[in-house]
N, C-alpha and C positions, 0 to 999 in steps of 0.2 A: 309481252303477252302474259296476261294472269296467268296462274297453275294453282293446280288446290292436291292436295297427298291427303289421305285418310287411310291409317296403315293400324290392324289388329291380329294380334297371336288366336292364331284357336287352336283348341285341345284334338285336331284330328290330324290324320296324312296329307299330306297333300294333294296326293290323287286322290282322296276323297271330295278335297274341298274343291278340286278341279271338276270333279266328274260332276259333281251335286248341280257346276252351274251350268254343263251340257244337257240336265235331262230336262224335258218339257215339262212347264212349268215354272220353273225356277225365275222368267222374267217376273211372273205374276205374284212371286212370292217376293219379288225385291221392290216390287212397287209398292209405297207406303199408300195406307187406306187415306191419308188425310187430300191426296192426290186422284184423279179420276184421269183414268188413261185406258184409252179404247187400245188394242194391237186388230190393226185393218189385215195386215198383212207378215206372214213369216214364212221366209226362204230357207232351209237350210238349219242348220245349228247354232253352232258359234266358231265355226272352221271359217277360214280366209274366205270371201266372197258372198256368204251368206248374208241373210238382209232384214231388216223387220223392218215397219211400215204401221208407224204411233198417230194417234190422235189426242193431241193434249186438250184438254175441256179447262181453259182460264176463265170462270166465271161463263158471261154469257161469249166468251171468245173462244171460236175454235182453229188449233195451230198442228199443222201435219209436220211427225218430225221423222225422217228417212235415215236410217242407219246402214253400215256395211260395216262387215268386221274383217278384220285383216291381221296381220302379222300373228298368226297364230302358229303357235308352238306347243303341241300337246302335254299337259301336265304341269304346265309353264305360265303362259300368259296368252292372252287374244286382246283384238282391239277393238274397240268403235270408232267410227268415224262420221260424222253427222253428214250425210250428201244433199238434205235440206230439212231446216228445221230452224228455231228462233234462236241460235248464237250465230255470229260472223263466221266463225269456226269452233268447231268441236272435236277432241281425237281423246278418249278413253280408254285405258290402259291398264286393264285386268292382269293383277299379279302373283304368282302363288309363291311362296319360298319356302321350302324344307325347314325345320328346325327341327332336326332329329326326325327319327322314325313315326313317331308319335303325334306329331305340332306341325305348322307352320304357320308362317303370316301372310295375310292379304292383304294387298296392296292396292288402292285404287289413283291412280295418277291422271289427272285431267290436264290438258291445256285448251285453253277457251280463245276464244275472244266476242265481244260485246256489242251486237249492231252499232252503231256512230259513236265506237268508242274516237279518240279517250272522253267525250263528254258523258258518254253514257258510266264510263267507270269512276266519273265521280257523284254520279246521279245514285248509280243502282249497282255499285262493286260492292260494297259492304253488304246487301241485300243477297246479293247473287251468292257469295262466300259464305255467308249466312243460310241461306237455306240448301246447299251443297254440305255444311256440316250437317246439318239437319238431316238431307237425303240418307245420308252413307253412313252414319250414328245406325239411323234406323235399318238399313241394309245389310249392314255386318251383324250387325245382332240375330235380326235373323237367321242369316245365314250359320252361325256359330251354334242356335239354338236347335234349328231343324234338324243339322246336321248330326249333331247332339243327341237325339229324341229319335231319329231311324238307326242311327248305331249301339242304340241302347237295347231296343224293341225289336228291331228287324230279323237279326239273327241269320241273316245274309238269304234269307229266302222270299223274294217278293212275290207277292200275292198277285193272285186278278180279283179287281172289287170294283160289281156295280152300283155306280150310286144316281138316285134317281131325285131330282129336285136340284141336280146338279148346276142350273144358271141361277138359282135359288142366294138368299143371302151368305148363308151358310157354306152352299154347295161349291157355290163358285168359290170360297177359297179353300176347302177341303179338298179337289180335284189336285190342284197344284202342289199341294202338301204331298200328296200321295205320290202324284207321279212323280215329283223332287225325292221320294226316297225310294225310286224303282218300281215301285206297282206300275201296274198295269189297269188301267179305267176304262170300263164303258158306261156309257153316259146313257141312264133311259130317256128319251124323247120323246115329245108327240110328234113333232113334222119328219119327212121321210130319214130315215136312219144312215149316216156317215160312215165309211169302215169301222171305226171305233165306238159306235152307238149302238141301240136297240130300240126298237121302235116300241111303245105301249100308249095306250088310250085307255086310263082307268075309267073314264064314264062310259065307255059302253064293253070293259072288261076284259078289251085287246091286249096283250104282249109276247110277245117273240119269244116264245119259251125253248125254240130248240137251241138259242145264243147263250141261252145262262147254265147247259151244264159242267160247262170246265170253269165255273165260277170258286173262288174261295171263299167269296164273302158277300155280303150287299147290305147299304150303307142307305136307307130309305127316308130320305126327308119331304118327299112330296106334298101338297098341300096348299089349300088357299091361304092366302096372306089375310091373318087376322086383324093386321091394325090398317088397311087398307079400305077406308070409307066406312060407311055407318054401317049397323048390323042390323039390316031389315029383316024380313023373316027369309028371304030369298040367298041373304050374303049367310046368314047362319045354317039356312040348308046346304050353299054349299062349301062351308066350313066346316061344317060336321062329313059329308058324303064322300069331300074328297080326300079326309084323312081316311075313316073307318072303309070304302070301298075302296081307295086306293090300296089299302095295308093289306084287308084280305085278298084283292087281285095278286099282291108280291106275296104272302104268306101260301096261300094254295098251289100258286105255280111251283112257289121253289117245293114243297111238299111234295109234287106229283113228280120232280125230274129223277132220274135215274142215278145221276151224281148230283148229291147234295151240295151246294155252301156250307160250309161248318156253320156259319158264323150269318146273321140277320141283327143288324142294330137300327131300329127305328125310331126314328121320331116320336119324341111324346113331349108336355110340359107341364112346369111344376103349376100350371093352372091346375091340375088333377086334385091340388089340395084345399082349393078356393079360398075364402078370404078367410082366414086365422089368427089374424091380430099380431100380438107379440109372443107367441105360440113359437118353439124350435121342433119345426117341422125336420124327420128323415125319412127315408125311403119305407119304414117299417110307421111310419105315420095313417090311420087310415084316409079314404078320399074325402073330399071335402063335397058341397053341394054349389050348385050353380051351373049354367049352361056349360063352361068352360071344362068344370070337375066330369058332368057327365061325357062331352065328348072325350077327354082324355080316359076314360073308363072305358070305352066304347073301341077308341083307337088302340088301347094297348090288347083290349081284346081281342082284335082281329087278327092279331100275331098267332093266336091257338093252332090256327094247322100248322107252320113251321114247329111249333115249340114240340109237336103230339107228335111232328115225324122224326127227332131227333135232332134239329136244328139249334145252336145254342141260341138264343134268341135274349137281345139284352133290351128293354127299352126305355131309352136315354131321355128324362126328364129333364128338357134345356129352360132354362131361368132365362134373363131380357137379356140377349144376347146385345154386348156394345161394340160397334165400330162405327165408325161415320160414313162406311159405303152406302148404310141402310137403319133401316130399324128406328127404337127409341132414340137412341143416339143423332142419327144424323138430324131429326125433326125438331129435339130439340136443340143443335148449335146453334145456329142464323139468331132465334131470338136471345140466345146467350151473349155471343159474339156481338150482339147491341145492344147489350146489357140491361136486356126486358126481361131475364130471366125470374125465377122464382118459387117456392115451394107451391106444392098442387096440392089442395086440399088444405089438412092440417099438418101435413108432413112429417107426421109420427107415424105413416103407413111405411114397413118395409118391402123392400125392390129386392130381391136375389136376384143379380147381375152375374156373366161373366164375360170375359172379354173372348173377341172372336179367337183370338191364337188361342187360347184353352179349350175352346168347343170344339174346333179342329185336333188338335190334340189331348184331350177327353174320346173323342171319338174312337182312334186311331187305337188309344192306349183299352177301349172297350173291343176293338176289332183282335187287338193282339194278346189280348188277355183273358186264358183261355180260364179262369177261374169265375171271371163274372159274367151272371144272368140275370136276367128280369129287371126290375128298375135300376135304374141307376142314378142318382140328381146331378146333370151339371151346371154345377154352381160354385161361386165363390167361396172360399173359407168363410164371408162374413159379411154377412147380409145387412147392406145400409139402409136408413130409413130414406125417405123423401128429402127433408130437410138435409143430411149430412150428403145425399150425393151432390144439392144444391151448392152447398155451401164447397165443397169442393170443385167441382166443373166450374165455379166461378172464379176460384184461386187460380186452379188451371190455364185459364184462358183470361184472367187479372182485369177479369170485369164483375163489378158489383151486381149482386142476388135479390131484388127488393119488390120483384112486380110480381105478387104471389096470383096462382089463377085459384081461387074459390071453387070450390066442389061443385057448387050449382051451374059455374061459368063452363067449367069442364062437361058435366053433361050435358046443357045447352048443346057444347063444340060438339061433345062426340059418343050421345047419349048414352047406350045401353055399356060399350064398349070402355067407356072412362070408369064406370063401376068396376070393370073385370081386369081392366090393363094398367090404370093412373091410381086408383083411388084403392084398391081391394090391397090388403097387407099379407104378405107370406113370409115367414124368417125360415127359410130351406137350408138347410146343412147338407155337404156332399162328400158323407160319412162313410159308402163304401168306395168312393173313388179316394179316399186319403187312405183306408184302411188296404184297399189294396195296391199303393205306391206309388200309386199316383202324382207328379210335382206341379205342382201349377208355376206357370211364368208368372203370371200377374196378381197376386192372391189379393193386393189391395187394391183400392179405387183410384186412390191418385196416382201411384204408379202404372196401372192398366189406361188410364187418361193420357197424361203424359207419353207415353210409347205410340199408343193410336193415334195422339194430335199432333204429334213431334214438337211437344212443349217443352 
């Protein structure tokens, strides 16, 4: 029967590295982006008996895989056992070992086996082993990094932060972040509210304000999805209404509650500085013009009643966020991956990108950092143009860049929207998040690729 071992030192205790993978969350954080995995169902923790209940998405194939854990021993080790899903057999063997007070290794021990093997293990075993180093590369890293970044920042006192836009690109991997380092999360929602949620309806200026006074902080990304379909005048009204009335609904309530949140970090983006060429745009940059610039003018304005009641109020200027769950990123693989990629425009326009694990952790480092307010850019140390992110994502994934889309072709696809998203140039620097200590994981583009693609 095949076995695969993937074993790494990290710089923490081991009851750390044990506890980290008890808290909710932590599956969501071990699942790589380049993967799409629904959780239907979760029983219990990671104690003997408990159960999660996956939905693998292969292409257009959908495969349910049934887990149980077992032989658990606290601070030690627990198991998975596949009870149905696409191996013959599956048993997964979570491992912690002490080294010293400070360290230990994680051990991840599988033994498999492979529908019709042995035909299938000479079919598809080097494939399978293959992307099992793949998985667990990208899973221990994680794990070593989060781990890393709540023990640095935490200060052993976890917060309660609501964050709202929370099934959001963004949100949905910030939720797990937080709750993997002990916070506490409520979720604002529109549909009826779960123990752990809060109900709000920014269009008609609804939310549960008696739930947010034992708040510490709130984390506001809500918002219509800007690159989602053409920008008639109807998609820009509510582009523009559901940022700036959304913010003022969060800015006035928390103002008016009796126990403040310290702490309010909202959404804003470096559209605020419109199209600038090869300009080194920072935060001390004025606004720029265009629809984009005015709503972020508008949005970050709406923050004024928290800021005026003593609220530290930071609002986070996020650049093209990349992962391939969503966004720029995922839209453009598929024609990359069939090697129809190519520069858009002229390709001397720059992109300030950052990679999802920075934006969550940009965030995080704005919620715990009681020094910074008011803007903040999260972005790259180093803003690529067109051409250069081209020319890379095609290395990445070692297919050739030659099908350029023409500036006219672009706004044909995606009129008003390819001027302000594809074609418009911003070189953004994120000068007070280095200046106040900020680390970034990913500072470059082909290393931020690479980790997301698991290339």
């Amino acid at each position: 029967m095949p076995t695969f071992r993937y074993r790494t030192r990290i710089e923490a205790p081991a009851k750390t590295v044990f506890d980290w993978h008890a808290q909710p969350g932590a599956l969501e954080r071990l699942t790589p982006p380049w993967q799409t995995v629904e959780i239907v169902e979760r029983t219990g923790g990671i104690q003997s008996g408990a159960r999660v209940v996956l939905l693998l998405h292969l292409g257009p194939l959908r495969q349910r895989w049934v887990a149980e854990h077992r032989d658990y021993i606290e601070g030690c080790q627990f198991r998975d056992v596949q009870i149905e899903g696409p191996f013959a057999r599956w048993e997964h063997t979570h491992r912690i070992e002490p080294d010293g007070p400070t360290a230990c290794y994680l051990e991840d021990h599988i033994e498999y086996a492979l529908p019709l093997a042995p035909i299938s293990n000479c079919v598809a075993g080097e494939f399978v082993r293959g992307e099992l180093e793949r998985l667990f590369r990208y899973r221990h890293y994680v794990t070593a990094h989060d781990i890393a970044v709540h023990a640095h920042s935490q200060g052993g006192s976890p917060m309660h932060i609501m964050v709202t836009g929370a099934s959001g690109l963004i949100g949905a991997a910030l939720v797990p972040f937080l709750t993997g380092g002990g916070h506490q999360v409520t979720r604002a929602v529109r549909s009826q509210p779960k123990t752990d949620e809060v109900h709000w309806n920014p269009d008609v200026g609804v939310i549960e304000s008696a739930k947010l006074e034992d708040l510490d902080a709130v984390v506001h990304l809500a918002g219509e999805n800007i690159a989602d379909g053409r920008w008639t005048p109807e998609k820009k009204a509510r582009i523009r209404d559901s940022r700036v009335n959304g913010t003022r609904l969060v800015s006035q309530t928390l103002a008016a509650l009796e126990r403040k949140p310290r702490v309010l970090v909202c959404a804003s983006a470096i559209g605020f500085y419109g199209d600038r060429g090869a300009d080194v745009l920072t935060e001390a940059s004025p606004a720029g013009s265009g629809f984009l610039a005015d709503v972020c003018k508008e949005w970050e304005a709406a923050t004024e009643p928290a800021a005026q009641a003593g609220i530290r109020v930071v609002n986070a200027r996020i650049g093209i966020v990349f992962t391939p769950r969503g966004g720029a990123l995922q839209k453009m693989l598929l024609p990359f991956k069939l090697g129809l990629g190519g520069v858009i425009g002229h390709g001397r326009q720059y992109w300030s990108w950052i990679s999802i694990d920075d934006v969550i952790g940009a965030i995080h480092h704005l919620i715990t950092n009681e020094q910074l307010s008011g803007p903040v850019n999260l972005v790259a140390p180093r803003a690529v143009t067109n051409a250069e992110f081209t020319k890379t994502l095609g290395r990445v994934l070692s297919r050739p860049t030659i099908f350029p889309m023409p500036a006219f072709a672009a706004q044909l696809a995606f009129g008003e929207m390819a001027d302000a998203l594809l074609l418009a140039s911003a070189r953004v620097e994120p000068a007070r998040l280095l200046e106040s200590g900020y680390q970034f994981r990913h500072p470059d583009l082909e290393g931020a690729l690479r980790h997301l693609l698991g290339a």
